[in-house]
Structure formats: C-alpha cells, structure tokens
N, C-alpha and C positions, 0 to 999 in steps of 0.2 A: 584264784579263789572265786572268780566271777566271772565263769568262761560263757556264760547263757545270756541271752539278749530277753531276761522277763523283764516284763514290764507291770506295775504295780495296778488291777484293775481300777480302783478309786482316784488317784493320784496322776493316772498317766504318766509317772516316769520313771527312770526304768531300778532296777534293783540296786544296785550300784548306788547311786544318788540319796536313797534311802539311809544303806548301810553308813555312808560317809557322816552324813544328817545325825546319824544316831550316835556314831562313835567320836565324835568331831569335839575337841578338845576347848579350853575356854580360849589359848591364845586364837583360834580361828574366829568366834565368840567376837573376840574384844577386837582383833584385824577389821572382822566386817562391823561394827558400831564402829573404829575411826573412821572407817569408810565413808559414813552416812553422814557424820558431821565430825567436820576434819579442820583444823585450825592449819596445817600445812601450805608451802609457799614452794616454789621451785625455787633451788638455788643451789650453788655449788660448792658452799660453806658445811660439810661434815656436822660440827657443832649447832648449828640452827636447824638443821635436820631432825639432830637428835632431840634437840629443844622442843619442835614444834611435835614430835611424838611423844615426850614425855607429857607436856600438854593435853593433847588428845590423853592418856589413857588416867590422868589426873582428872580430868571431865568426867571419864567413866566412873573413876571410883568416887569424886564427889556427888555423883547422880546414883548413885549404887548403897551410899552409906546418907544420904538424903532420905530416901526412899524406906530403908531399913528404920530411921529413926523419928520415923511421923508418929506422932499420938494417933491421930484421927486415920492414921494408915489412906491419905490420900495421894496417889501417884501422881507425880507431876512429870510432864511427858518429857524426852530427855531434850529436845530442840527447846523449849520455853526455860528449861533450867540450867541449859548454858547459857540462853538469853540472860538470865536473871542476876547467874554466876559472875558475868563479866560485868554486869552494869552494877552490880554491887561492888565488885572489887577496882573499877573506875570511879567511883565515885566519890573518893577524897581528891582524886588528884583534878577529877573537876569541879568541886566546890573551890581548889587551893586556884583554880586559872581563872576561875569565872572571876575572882578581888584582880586582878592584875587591872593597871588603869590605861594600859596601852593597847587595848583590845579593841577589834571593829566592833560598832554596836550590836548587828546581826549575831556574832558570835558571843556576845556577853549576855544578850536577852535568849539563846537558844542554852546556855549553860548556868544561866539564874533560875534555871529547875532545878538543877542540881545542888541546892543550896539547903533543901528540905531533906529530911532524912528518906523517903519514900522516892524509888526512881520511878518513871515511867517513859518509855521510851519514845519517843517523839521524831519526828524529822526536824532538821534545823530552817526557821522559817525562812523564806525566799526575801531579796532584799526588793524595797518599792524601789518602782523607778517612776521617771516621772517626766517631763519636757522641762528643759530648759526654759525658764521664763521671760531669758532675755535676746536668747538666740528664736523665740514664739513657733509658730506653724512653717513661718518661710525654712528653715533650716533641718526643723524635726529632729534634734538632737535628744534621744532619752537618756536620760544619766540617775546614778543613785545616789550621787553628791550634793549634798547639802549646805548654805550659806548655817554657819557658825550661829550668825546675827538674826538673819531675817529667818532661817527654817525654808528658804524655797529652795528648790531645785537649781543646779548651774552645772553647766557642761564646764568640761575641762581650758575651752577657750578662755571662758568670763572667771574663773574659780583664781585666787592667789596663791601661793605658798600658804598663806595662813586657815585656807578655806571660808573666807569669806568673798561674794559676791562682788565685784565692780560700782555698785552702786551704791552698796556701804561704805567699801571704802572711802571714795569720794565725799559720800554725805558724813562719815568721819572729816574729815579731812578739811571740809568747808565749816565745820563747827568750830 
C-alpha cells in the first residue's frame, strides 16, 4: 500500500507515519497515555501485572470522565489528577495512622496534615539532629534522640532503654 518513500513537506515525515496517526485506533490512544504515567512495577507475578494495568487505564478513565463532568469546563492536566486521585483516596487511611500512639514523632507531625479534609502534598519533614550534650565537642556525636525528661540531645552511649539521659537518671535516683 506504501511502496513510495514521500515524505510529508510540512511535517518532515514520511507518509507512512501520517497514515498510521490518522487511522490509529484508541487502544493505541490509551497504550501510549499508560506510557506516559504508568503506575507499573516489574515483577513476575501475572496477577500484579494485570492489577497494575487495570490501574493505569482506570486513571485514564477517571481523568476522562473528570474532564467531561466540569461545570466551569476547566481541564486539569492528567499528571496533577493522578496526583490528586491517589492523595485523595490515601487519605482515610492516613488520618486512621496519624491517631496510632506508637509512631516516630517525624512520621506523626508529617501525617497530622492529613487530618484536615484538604490534602496538599508535602515532603515528610527531615528529623533535627543535634550533638550530644554529654559526649560535647571532644566526641562529635550527632544524634536525633532525645532525653524524655530534659528534651536534649543524647547519643546512643548515654540514652537508657527508657530514653532518658544518664543525668536524669541519676538526679532521679538521688531524690
């Protein structure tokens, strides 16, 4: 059907390319959008495969029937409405993690955003660290642990089972 090597003057390429363009069906359509944002993982599990393309083409049609159903007909681009898609449908199960009481503090003050109905997406804040106040400058131990009691800094030498400081301890202990 395409025995001639034309080439399209405007377009630079070549006739062939065009024809396909034009007659190119939706599942080619929906192949090249999972493409572009693709929730897919390698793995050698059949079933997760399938999962993670149902996924993808579930995106497309939530971003498709989104789109179709605005009053104000404002297009929301399809990378900002998977963002929006997932932090919405996360977002019971981390208000339900953020109440747990066995949680690092880092991890309960980056998901007590998530407590408000409005998500916005954030990075999870970086923990302080700090020097040791008992091991001082001679040692330069930086640690992110914390005495219970006093609120200072204490490297893993001076810290108890209970996380408190050695020096609390003690001044417990002599009271």
């Amino acid at each position: 059907m395409h025995n001639d090597t034309s080439v399209n003057s405007e377009t630079k390429k070549p006739e062939v390319i065009h024809f396909y363009n034009s007659t190119k069906g939706g599942v080619d359509t929906v192949d090249q959008m999972c493409g572009n944002y693709s929730v897919s993982r390698r793995t050698r599990r059949w079933p997760l495969s399938i999962f993670f393309q149902l996924l993808n083409i579930a995106g497309i049609n939530a971003n498709i029937l989104y789109n179709n159903t605005q009053i104000e007909k404002k297009h929301k681009n399809r990378r900002s409405f998977l963002k929006s898609l997932s932090m919405n449908l996360m977002n019971n199960h981390l208000s339900e993690r953020s109440q747990m009481a066995n949680l690092p503090t880092d991890i309960k003050h980056f998901l007590s955003k998530y407590e408000t109905k409005e998500v916005d997406v954030q990075e999870p804040p970086t923990k302080i660290r700090s020097r040791c106040y008992l091991c001082g400058r001679a040692k330069n131990r930086v640690t992110t642990i914390k005495c219970s009691s006093c609120q200072k800094f204490t490297c893993k030498e001076h810290v108890k089972a209970v996380v408190r400081c050695e020096r609390c301890i003690i001044s417990q202990d002599s009271e």
